[in-house]
C-alpha positions as CSV (number, residue, x, y, z in Angstrom):
1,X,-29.9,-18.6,-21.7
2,X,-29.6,-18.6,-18.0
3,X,-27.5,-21.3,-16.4
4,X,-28.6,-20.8,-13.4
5,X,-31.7,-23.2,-14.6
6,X,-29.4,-26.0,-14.2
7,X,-28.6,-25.8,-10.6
8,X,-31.8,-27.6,-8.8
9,X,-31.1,-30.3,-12.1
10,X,-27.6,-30.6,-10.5
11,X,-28.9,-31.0,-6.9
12,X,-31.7,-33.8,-7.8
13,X,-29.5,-35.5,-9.9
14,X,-26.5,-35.7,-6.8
15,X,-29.5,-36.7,-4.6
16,X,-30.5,-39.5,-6.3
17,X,-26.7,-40.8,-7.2
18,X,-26.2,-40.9,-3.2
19,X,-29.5,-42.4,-2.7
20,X,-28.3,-45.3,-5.8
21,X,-25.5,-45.9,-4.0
22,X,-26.8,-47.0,-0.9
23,X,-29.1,-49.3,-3.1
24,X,-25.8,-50.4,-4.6
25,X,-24.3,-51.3,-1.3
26,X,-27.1,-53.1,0.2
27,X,-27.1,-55.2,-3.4
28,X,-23.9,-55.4,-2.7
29,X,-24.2,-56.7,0.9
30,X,-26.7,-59.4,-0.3
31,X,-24.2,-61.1,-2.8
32,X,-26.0,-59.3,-5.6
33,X,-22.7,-58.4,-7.6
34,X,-24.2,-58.0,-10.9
35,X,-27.0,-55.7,-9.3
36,X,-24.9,-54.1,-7.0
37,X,-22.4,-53.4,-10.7
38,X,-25.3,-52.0,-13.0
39,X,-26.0,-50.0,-10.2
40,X,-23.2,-48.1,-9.4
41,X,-22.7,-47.5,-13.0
42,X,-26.0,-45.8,-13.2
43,X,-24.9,-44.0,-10.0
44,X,-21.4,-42.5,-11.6
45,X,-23.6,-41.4,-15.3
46,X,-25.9,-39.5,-13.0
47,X,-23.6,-37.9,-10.3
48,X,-21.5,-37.0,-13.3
49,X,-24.2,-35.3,-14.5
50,X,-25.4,-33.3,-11.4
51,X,-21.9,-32.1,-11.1
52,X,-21.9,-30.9,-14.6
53,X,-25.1,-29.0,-14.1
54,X,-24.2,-28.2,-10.6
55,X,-21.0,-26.3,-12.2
56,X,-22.7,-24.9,-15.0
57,X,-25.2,-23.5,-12.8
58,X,-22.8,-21.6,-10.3
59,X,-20.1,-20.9,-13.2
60,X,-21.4,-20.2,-16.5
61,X,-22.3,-17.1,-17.5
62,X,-26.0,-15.4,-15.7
63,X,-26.8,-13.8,-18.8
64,X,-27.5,-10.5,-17.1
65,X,-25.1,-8.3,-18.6
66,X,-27.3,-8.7,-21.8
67,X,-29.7,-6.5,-20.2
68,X,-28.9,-3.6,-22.5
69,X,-27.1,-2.7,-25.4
70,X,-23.8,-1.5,-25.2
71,X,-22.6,1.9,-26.4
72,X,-19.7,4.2,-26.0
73,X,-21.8,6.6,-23.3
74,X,-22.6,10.3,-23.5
75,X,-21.8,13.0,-20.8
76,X,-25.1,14.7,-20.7
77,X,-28.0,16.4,-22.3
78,X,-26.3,18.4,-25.1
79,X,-24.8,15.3,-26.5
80,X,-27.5,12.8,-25.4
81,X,-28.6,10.2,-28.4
82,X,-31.3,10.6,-30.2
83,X,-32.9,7.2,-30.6
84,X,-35.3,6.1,-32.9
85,X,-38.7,4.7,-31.9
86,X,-38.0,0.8,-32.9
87,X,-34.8,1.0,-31.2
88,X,-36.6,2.5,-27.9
89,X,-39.2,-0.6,-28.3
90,X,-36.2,-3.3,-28.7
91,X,-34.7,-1.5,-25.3
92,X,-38.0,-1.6,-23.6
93,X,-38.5,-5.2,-24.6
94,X,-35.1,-6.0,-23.5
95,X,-35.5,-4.2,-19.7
96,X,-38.9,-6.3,-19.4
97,X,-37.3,-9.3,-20.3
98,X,-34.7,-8.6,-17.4
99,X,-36.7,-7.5,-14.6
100,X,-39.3,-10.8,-15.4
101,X,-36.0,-13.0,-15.3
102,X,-34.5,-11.6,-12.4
103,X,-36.8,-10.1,-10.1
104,X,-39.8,-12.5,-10.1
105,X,-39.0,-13.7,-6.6
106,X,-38.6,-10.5,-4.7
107,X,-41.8,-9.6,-2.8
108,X,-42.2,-6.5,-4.9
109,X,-42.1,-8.2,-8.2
110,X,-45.4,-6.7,-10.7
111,X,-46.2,-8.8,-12.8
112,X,-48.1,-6.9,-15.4
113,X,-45.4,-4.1,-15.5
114,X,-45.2,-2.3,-18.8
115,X,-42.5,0.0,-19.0
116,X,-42.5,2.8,-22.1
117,X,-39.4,5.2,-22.6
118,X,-40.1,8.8,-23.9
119,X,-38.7,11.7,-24.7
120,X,-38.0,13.8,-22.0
121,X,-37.3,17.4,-21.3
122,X,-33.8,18.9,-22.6
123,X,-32.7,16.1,-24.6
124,X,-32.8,13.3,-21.8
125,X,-35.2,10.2,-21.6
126,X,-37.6,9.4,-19.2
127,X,-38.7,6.0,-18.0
128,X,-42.8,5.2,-17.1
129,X,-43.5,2.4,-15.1
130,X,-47.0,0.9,-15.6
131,X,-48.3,-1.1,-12.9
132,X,-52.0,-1.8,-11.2
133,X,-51.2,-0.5,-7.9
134,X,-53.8,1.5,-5.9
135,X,-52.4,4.2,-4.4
136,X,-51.2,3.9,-0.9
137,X,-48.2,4.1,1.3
138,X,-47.5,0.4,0.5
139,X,-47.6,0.9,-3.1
140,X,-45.5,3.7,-2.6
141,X,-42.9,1.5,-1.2
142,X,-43.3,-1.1,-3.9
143,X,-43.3,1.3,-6.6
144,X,-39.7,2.6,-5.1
145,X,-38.6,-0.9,-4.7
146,X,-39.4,-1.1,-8.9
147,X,-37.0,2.0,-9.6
148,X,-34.1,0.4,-8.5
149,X,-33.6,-2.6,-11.1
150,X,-34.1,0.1,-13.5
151,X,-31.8,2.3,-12.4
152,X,-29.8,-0.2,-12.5
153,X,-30.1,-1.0,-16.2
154,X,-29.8,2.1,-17.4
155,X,-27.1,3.4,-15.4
156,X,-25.0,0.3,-16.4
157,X,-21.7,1.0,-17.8
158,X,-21.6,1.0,-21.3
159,X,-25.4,0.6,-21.3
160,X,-27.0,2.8,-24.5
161,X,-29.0,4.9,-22.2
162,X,-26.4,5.7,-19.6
163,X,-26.6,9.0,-18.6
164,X,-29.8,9.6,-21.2
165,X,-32.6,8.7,-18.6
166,X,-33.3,11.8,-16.0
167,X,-36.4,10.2,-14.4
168,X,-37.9,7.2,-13.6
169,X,-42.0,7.4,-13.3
170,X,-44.1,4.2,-11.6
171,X,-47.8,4.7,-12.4
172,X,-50.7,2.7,-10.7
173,X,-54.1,2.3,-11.8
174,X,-55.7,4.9,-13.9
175,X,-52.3,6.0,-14.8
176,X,-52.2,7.9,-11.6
177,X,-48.2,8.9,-10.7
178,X,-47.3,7.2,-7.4
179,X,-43.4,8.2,-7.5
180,X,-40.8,9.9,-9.6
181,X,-37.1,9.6,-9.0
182,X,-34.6,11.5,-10.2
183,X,-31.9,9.6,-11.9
184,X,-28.9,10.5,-9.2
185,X,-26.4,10.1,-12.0
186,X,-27.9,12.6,-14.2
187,X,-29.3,15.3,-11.7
């Protein structure tokens, strides 16, 4: 679960404490103890609250370490993994699930991306990219934008497929190649 979710809870809920306590003090300026009393104790249960989430939000773990597996990491080729096909869909599933949860707000975020792993040549991996761009010089730049998270994932440290994946394809429509990077930690 990301905590992150929790921030903009936080933030509304502070709001609305500082707005309740200038309702408070104007109670409170009219001779309306009582008021003025259930109102600030309202006020404290809420800030309380935003703080909570505020702190939860900015401290608790992001979650995205549990973007891939971990595994004691090969050196290269000769002693890459061999990984079988249901463990290669739970990875692919996994990846997806990261790049939806962390990447939706860049301005190159697909978001019908399907991603498949397959064997590659000489005992690595290779990562395809699956997306419905037309080819163009944007797309190009938008299809290298989506290499990087990737790269990312599976370059982690202790990630299963560190130093397993040698290229990263992004497709458009039709299945047409629009780039292929080399991974610079393998080559």
């Amino acid at each position: 679960m990301s905590f992150v979710l929790f921030l903009p809870i936080g933030f509304i809920a502070v709001v609305v404490a500082i707005v309740m306590a200038f309702v408070g003090m104007r109670k409170d300026a009219q001779k309306q103890k009582n008021e003025a009393k259930r109102i600030f104790k309202r006020m404290n249960i809420i800030s309380a609250v935003g703080f909570v989430s505020i702190a939860l939000g900015l401290f608790a773990p992001s979650g995205q370490n549990e973007s891939t597996e971990k595994a004691v990491p090969a050196k290269g080729a000769e002693e890459s993994a061999v990984l079988p096909a249901e463990k290669l869909a739970e990875l692919e599933k996994v990846m997806l699930k990261d790049y939806h949860e962390n990447f939706s707000m860049t301005s190159w975020y697909q978001k019908e991306l399907k991603l498949a792993i397959a064997k590659g040549e000489q005992g690595f991996y290779k990562l395809g990219l699956y997306t419905g761009l037309t080819e163009s010089e944007e797309s190009k730049k938008i299809a290298d934008q989506l290499t990087h998270p990737f790269l990312g994932m599976v370059n982690e440290n202790g990630a299963v497929l560190q130093g397993h994946v040698q290229t990263i394809d992004v497709f458009g429509k039709e299945d047409k190649l629009l780039l292929s990077v080399k991974n610079p930690i393998v080559n």
